[in-house]
PyMOL Python script that loads the backbone (N, CA, C, O; Angstrom):
from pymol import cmd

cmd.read_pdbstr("""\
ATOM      1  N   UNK A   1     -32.882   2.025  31.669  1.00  0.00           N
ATOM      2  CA  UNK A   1     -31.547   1.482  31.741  1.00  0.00           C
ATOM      3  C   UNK A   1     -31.410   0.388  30.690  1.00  0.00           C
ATOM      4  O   UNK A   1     -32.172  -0.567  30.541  1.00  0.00           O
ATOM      5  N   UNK A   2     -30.508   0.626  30.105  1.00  0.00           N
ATOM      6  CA  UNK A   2     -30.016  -0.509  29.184  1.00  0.00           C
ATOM      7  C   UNK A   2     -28.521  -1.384  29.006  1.00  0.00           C
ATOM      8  O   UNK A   2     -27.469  -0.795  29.259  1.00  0.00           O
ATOM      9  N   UNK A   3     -28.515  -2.208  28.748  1.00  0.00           N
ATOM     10  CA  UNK A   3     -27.356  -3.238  28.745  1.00  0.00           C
ATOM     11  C   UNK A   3     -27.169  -3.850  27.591  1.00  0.00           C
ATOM     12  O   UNK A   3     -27.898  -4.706  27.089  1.00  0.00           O
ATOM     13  N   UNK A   4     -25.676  -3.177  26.952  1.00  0.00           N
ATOM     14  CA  UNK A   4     -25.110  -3.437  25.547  1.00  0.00           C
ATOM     15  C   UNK A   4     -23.940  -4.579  25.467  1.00  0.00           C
ATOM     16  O   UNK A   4     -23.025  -4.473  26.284  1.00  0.00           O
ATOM     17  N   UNK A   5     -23.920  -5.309  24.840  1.00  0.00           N
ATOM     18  CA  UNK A   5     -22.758  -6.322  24.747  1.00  0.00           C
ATOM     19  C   UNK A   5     -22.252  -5.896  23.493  1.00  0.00           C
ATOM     20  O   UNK A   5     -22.736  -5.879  22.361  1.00  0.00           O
ATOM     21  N   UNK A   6     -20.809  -5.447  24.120  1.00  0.00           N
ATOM     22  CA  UNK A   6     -19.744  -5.641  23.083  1.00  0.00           C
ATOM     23  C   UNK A   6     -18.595  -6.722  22.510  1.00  0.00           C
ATOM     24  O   UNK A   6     -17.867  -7.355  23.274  1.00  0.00           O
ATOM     25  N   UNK A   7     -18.557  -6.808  21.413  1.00  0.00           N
ATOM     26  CA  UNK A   7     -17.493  -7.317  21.111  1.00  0.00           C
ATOM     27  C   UNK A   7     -16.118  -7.182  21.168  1.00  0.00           C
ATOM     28  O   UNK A   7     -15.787  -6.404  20.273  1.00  0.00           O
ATOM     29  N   UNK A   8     -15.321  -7.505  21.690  1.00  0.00           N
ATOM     30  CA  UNK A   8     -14.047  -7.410  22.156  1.00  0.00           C
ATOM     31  C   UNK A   8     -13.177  -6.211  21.856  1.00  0.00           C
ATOM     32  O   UNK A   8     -12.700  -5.341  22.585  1.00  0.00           O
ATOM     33  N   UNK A   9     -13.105  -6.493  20.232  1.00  0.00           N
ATOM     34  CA  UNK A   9     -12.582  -5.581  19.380  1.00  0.00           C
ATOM     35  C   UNK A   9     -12.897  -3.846  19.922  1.00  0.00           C
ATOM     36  O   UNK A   9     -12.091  -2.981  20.265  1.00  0.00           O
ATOM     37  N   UNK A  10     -14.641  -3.802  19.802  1.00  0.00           N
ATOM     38  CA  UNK A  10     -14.990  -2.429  19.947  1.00  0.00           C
ATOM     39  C   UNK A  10     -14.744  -2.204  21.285  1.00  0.00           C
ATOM     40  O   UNK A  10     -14.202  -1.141  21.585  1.00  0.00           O
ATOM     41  N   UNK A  11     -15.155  -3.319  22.506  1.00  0.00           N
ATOM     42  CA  UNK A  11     -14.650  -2.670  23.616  1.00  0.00           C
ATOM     43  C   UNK A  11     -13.355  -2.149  24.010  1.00  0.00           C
ATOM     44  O   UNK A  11     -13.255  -1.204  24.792  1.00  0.00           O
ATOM     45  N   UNK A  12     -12.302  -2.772  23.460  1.00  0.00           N
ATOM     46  CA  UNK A  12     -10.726  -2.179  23.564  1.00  0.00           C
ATOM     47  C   UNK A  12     -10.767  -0.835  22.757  1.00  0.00           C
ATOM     48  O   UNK A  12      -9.836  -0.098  23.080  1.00  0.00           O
ATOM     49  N   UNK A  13     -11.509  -0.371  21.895  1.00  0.00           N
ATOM     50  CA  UNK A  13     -11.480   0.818  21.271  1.00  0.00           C
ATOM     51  C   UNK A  13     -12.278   1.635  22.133  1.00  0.00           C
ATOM     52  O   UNK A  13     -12.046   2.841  22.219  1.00  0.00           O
ATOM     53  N   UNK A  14     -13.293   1.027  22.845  1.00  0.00           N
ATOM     54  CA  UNK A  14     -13.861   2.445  23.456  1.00  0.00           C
ATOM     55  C   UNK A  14     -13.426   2.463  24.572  1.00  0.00           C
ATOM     56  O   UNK A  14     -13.672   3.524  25.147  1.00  0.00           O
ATOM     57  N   UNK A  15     -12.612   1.401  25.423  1.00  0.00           N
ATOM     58  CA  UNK A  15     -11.845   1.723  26.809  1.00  0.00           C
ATOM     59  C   UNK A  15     -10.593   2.840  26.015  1.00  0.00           C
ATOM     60  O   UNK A  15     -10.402   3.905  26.603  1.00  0.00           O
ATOM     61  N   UNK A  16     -10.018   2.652  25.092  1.00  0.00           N
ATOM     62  CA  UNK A  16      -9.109   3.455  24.656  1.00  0.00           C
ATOM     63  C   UNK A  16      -9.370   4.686  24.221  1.00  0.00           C
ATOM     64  O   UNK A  16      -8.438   5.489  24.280  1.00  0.00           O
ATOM     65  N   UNK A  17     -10.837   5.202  23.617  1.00  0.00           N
ATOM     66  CA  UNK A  17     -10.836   6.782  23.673  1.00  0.00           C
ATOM     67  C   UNK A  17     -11.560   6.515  24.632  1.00  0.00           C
ATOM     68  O   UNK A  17     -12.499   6.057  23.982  1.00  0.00           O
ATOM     69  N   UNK A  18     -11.939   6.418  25.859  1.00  0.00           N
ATOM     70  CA  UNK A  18     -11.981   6.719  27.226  1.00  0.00           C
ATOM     71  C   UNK A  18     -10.891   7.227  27.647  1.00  0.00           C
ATOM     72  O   UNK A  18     -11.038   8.429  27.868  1.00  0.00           O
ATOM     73  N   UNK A  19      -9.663   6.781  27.898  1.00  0.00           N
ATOM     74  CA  UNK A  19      -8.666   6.486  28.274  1.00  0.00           C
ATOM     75  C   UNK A  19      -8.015   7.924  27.694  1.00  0.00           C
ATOM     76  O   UNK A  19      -7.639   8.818  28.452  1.00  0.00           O
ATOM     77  N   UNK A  20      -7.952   7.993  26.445  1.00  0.00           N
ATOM     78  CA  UNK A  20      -6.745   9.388  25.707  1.00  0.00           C
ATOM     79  C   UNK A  20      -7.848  10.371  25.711  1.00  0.00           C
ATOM     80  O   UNK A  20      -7.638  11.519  25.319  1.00  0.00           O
ATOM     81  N   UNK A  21      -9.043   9.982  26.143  1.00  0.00           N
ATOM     82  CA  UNK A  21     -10.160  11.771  25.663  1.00  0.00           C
ATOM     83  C   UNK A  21     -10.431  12.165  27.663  1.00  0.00           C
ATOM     84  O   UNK A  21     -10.778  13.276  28.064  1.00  0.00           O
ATOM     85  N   UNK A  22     -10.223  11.226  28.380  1.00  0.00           N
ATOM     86  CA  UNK A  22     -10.375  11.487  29.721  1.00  0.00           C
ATOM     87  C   UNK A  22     -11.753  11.481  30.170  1.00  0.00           C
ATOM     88  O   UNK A  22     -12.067  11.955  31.262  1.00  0.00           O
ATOM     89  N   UNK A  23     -12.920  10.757  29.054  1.00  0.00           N
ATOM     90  CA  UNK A  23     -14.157  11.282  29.494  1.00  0.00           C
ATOM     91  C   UNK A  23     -14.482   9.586  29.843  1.00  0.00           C
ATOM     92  O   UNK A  23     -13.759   8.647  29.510  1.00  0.00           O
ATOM     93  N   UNK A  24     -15.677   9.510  30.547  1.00  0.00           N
ATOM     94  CA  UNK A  24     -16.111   8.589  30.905  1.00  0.00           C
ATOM     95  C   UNK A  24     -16.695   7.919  29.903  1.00  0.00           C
ATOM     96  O   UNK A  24     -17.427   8.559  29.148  1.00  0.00           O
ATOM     97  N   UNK A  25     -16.480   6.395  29.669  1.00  0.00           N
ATOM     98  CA  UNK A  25     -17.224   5.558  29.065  1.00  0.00           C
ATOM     99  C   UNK A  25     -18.512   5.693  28.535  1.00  0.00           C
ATOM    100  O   UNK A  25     -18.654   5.670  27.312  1.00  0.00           O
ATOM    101  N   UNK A  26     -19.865   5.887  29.589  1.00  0.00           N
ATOM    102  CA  UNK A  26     -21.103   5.967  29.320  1.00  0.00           C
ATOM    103  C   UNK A  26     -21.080   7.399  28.478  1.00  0.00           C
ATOM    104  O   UNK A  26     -21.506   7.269  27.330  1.00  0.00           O
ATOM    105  N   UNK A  27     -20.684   8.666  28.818  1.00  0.00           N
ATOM    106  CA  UNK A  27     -20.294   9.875  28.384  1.00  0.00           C
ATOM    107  C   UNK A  27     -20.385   9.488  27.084  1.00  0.00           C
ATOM    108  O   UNK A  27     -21.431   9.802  26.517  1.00  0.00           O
ATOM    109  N   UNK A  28     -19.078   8.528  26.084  1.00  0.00           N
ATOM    110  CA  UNK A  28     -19.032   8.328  25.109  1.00  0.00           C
ATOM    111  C   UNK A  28     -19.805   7.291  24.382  1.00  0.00           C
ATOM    112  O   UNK A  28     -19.421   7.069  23.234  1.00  0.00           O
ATOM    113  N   UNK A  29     -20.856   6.586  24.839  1.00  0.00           N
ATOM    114  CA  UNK A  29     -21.730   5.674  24.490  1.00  0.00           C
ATOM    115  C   UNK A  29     -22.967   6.288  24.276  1.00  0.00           C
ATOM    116  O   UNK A  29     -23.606   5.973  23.273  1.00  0.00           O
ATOM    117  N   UNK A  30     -23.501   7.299  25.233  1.00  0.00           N
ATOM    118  CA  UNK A  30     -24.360   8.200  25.163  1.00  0.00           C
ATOM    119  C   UNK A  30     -24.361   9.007  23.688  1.00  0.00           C
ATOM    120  O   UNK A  30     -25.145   8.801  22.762  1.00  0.00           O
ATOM    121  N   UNK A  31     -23.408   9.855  23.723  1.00  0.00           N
ATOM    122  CA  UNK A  31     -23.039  10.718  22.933  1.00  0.00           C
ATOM    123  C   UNK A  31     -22.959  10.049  21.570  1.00  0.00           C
ATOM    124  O   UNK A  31     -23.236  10.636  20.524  1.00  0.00           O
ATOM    125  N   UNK A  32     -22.548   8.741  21.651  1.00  0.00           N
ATOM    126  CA  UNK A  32     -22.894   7.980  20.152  1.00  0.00           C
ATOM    127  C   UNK A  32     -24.249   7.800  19.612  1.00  0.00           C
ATOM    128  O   UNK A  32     -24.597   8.129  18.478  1.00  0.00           O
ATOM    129  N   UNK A  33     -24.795   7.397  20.275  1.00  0.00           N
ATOM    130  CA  UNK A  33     -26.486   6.998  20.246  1.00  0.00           C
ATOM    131  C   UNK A  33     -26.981   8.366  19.746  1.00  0.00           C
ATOM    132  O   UNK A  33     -27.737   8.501  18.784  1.00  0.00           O
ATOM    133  N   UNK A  34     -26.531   9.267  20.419  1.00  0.00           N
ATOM    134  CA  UNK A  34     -27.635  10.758  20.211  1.00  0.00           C
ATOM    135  C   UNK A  34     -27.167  10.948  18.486  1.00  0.00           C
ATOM    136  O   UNK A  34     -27.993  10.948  17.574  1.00  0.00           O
ATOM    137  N   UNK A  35     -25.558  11.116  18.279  1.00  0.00           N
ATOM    138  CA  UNK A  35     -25.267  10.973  16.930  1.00  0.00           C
ATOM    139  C   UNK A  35     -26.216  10.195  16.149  1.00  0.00           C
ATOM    140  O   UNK A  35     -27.145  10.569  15.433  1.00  0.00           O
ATOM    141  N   UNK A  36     -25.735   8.895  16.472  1.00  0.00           N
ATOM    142  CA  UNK A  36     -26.489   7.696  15.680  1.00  0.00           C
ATOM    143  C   UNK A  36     -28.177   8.025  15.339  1.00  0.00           C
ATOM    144  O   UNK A  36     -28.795   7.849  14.289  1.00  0.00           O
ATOM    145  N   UNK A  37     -28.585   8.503  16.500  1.00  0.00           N
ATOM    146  CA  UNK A  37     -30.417   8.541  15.850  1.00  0.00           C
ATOM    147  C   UNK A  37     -30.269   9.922  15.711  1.00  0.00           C
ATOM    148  O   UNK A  37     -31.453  10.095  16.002  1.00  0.00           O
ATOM    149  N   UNK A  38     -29.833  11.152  15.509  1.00  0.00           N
ATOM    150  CA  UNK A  38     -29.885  11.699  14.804  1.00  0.00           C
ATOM    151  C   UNK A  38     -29.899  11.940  13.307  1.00  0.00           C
ATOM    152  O   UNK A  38     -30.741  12.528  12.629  1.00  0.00           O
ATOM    153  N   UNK A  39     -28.707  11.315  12.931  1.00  0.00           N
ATOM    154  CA  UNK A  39     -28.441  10.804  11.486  1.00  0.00           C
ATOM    155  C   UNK A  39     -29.713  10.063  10.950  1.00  0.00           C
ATOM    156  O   UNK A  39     -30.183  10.126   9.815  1.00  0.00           O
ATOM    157  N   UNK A  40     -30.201   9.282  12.125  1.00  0.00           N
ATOM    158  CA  UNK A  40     -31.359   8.095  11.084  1.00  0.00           C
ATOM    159  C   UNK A  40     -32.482   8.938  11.068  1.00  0.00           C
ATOM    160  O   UNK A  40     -33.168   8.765  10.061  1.00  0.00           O
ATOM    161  N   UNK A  41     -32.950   9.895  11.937  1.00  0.00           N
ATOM    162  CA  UNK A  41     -33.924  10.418  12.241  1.00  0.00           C
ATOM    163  C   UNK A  41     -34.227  11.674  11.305  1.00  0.00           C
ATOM    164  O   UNK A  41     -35.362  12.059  11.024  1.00  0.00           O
ATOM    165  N   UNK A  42     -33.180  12.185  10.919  1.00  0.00           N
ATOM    166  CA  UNK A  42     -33.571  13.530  10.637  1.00  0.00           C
ATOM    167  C   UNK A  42     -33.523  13.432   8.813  1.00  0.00           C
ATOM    168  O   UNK A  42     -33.177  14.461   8.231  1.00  0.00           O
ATOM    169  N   UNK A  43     -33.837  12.321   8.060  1.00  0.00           N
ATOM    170  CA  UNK A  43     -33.927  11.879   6.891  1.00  0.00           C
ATOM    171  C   UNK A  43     -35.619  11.813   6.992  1.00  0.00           C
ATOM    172  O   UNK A  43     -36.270  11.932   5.954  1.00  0.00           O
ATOM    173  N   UNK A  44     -36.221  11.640   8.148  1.00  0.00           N
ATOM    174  CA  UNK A  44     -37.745  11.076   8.251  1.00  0.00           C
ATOM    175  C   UNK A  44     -38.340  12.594   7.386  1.00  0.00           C
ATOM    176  O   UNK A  44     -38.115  13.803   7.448  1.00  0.00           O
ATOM    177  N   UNK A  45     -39.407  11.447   6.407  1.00  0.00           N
ATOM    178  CA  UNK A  45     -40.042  12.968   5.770  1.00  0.00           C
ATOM    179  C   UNK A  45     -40.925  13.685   6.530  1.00  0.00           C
ATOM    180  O   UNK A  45     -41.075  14.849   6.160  1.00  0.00           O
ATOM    181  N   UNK A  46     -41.506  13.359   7.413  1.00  0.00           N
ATOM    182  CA  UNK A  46     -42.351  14.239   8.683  1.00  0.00           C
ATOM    183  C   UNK A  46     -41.220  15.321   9.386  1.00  0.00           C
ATOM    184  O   UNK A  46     -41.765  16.386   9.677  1.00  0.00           O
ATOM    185  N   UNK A  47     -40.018  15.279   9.661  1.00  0.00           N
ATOM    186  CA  UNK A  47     -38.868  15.597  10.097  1.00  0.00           C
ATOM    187  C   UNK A  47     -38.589  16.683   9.120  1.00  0.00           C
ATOM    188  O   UNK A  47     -38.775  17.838   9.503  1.00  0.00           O
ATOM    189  N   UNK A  48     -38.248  16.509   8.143  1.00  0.00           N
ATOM    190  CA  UNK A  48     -38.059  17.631   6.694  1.00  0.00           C
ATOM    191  C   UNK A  48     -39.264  18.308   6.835  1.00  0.00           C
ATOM    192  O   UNK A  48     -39.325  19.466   7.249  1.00  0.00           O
ATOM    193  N   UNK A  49     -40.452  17.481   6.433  1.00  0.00           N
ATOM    194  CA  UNK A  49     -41.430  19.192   6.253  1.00  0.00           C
ATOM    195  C   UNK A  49     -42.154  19.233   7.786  1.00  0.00           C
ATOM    196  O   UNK A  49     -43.344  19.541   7.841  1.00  0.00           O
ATOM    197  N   UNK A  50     -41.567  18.983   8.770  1.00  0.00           N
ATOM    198  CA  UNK A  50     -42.197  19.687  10.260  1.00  0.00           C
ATOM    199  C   UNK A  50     -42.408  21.549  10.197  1.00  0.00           C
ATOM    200  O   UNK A  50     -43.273  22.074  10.897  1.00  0.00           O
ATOM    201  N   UNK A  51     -41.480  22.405   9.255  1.00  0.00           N
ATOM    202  CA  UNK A  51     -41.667  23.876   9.403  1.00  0.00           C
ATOM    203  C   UNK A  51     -43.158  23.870   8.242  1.00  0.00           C
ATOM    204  O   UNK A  51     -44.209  24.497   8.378  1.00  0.00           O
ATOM    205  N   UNK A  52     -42.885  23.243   7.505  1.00  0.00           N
ATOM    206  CA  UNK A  52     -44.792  23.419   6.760  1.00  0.00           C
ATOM    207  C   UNK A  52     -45.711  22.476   7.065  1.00  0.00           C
ATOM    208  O   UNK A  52     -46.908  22.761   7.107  1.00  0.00           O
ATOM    209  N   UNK A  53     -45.405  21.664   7.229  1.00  0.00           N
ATOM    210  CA  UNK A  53     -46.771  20.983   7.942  1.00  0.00           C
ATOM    211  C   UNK A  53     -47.822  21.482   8.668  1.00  0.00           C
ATOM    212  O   UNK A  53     -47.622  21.685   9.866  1.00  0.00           O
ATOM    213  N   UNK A  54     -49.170  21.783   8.082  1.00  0.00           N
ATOM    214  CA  UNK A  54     -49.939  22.509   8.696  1.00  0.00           C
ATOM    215  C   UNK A  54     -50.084  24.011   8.594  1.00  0.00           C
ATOM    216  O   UNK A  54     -50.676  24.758   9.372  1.00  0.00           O
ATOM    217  N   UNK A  55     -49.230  24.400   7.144  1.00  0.00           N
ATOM    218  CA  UNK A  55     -48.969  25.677   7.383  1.00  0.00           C
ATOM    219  C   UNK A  55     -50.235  26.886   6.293  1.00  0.00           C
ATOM    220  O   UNK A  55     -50.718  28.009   6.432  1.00  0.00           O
ATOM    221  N   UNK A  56     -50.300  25.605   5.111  1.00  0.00           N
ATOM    222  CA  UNK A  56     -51.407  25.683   4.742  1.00  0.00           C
ATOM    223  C   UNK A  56     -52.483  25.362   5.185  1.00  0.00           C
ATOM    224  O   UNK A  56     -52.555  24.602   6.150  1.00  0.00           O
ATOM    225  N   UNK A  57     -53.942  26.044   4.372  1.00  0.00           N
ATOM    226  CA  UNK A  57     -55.145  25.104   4.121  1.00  0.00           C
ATOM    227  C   UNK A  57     -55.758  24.992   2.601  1.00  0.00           C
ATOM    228  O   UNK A  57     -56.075  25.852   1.779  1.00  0.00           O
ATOM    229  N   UNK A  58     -55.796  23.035   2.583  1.00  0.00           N
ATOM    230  CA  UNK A  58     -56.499  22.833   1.470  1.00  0.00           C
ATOM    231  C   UNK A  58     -57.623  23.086   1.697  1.00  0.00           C
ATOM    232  O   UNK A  58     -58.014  22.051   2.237  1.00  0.00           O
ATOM    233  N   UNK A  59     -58.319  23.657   1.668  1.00  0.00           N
ATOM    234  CA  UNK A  59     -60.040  23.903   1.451  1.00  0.00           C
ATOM    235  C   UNK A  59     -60.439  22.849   1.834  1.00  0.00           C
ATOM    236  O   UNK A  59     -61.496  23.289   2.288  1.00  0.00           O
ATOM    237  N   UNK A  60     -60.518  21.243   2.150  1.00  0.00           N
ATOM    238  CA  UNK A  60     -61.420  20.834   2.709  1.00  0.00           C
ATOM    239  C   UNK A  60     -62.015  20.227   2.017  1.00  0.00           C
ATOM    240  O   UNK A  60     -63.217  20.024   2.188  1.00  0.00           O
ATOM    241  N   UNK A  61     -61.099  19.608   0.697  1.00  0.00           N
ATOM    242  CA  UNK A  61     -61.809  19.314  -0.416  1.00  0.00           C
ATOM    243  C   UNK A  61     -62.399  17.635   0.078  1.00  0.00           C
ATOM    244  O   UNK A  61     -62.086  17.273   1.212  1.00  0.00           O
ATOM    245  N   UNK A  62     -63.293  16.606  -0.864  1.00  0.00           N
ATOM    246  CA  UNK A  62     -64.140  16.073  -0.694  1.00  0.00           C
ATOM    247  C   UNK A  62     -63.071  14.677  -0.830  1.00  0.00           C
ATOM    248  O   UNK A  62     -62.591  15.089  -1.886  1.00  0.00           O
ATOM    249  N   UNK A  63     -62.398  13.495  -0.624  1.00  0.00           N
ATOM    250  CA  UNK A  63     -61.524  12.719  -1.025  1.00  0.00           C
ATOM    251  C   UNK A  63     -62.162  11.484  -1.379  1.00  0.00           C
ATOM    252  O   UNK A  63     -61.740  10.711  -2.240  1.00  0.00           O
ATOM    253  N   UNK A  64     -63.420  11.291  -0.533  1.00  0.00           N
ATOM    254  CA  UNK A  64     -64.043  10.459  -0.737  1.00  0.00           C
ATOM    255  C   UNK A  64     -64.389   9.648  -2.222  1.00  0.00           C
ATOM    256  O   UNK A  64     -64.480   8.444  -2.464  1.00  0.00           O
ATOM    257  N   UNK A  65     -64.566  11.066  -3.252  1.00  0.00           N
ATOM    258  CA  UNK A  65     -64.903  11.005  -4.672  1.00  0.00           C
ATOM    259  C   UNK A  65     -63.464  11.116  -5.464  1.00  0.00           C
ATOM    260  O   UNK A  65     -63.499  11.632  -6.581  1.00  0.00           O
ATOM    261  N   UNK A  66     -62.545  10.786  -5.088  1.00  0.00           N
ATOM    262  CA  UNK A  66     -61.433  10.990  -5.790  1.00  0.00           C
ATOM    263  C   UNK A  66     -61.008   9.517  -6.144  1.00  0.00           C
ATOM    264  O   UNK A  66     -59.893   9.530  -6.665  1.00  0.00           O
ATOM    265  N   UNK A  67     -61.562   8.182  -6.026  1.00  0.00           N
ATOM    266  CA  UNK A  67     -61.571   7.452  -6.707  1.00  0.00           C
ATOM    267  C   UNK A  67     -62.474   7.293  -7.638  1.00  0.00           C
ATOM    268  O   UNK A  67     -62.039   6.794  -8.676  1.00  0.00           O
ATOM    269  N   UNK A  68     -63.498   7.531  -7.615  1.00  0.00           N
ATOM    270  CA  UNK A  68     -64.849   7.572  -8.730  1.00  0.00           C
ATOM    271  C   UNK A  68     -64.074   8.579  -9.634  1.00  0.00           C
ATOM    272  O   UNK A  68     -63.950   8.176 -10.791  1.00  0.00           O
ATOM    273  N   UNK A  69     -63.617   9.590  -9.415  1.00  0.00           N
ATOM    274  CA  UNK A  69     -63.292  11.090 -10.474  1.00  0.00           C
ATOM    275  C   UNK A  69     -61.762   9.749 -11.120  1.00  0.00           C
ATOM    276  O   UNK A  69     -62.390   9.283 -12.072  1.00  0.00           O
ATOM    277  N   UNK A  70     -60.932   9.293 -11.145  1.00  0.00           N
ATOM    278  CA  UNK A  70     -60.223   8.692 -11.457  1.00  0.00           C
ATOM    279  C   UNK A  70     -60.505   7.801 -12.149  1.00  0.00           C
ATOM    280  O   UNK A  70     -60.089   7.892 -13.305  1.00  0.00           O
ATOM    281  N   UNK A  71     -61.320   6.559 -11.778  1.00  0.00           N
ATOM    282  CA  UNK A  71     -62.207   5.874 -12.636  1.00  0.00           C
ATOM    283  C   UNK A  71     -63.079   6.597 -14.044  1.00  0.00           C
ATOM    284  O   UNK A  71     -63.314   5.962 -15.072  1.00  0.00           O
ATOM    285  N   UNK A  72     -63.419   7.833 -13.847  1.00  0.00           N
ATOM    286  CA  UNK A  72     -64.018   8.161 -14.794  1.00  0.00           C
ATOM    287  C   UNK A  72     -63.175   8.672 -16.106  1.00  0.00           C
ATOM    288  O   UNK A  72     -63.465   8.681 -17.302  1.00  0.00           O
ATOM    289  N   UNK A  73     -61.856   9.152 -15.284  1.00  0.00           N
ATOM    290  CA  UNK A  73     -60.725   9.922 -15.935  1.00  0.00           C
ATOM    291  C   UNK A  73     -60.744   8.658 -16.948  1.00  0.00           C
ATOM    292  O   UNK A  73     -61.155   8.730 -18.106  1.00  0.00           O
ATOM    293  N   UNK A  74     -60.254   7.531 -16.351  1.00  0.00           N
ATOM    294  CA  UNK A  74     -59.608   6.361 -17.132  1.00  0.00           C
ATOM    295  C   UNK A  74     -60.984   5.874 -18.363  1.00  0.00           C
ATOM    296  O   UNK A  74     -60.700   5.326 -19.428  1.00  0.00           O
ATOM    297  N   UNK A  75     -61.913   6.083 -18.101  1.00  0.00           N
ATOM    298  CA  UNK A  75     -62.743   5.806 -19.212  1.00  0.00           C
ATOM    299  C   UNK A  75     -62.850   6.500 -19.847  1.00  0.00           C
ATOM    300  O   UNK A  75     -62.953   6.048 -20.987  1.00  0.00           O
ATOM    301  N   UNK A  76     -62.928   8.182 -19.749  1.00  0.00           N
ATOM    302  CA  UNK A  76     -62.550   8.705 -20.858  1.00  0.00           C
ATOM    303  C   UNK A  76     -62.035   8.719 -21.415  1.00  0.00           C
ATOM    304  O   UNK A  76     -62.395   9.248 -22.466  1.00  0.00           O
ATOM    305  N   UNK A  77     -60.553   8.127 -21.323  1.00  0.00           N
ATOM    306  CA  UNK A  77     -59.299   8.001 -21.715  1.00  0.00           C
ATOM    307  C   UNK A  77     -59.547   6.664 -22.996  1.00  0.00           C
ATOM    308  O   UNK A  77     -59.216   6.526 -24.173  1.00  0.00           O
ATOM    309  N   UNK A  78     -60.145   6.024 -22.201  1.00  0.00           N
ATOM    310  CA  UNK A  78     -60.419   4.850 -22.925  1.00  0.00           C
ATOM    311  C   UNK A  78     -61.494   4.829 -24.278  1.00  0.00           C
ATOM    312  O   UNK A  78     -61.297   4.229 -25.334  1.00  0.00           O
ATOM    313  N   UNK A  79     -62.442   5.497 -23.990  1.00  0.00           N
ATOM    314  CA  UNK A  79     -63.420   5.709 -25.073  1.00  0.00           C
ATOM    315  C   UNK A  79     -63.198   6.105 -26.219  1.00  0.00           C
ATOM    316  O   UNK A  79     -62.520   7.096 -26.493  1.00  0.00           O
ATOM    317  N   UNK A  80     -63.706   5.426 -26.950  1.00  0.00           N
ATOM    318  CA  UNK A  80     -63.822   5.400 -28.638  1.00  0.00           C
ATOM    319  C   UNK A  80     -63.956   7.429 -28.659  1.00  0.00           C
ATOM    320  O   UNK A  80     -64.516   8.209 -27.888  1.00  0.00           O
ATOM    321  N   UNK A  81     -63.236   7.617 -29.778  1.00  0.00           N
ATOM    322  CA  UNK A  81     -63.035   9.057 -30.566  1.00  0.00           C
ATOM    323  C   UNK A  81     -63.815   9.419 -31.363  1.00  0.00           C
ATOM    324  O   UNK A  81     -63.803   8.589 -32.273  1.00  0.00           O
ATOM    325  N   UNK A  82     -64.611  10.307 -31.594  1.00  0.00           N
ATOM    326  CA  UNK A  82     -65.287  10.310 -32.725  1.00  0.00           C
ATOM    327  C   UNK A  82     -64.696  10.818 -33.999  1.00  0.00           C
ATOM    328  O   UNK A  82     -65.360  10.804 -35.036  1.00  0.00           O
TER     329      UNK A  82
END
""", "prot")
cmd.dss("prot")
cmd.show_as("cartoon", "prot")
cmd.util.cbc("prot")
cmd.orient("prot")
């Protein structure tokens, strides 16, 4: 259970589409929220790739050495040319 304080303004707007839509208050407070975190929610990138996630397999490769292999990249990079 939760308890929202409104500001004046919005409460006269939502007693009023209460009022002309015939539905109950909470009805339309509810129904906002589900909107509302929908919209925020369904931007989440876990949310976007939930149908592939897991759909592959990387082999299992080793990650541990993928800073050493990087470090080495960069010194080659760096080393004198012959």
């Amino acid at each position: 259970m939760r308890s929202v304080r409104l500001e004046p303004e919005l409460e006269a707007r939502l007693k009023e589409a209460a009022r002309i839509t015939g539905e109950p208050i909470s009805d339309i407070v509810r129904a906002a929220i589900w909107e509302r975190c929908d919209r925020l929610l369904e931007g989440r990138l876990d949310a976007r790739l939930a149908d592939v996630i897991g759909s592959a397999a990387s082999g299992g490769g080793d990650s541990r050495k993928t800073g050493q292999s990087f470090v080495e990249a960069l010194e080659a990079r760096r080393a004198p040319k012959p």
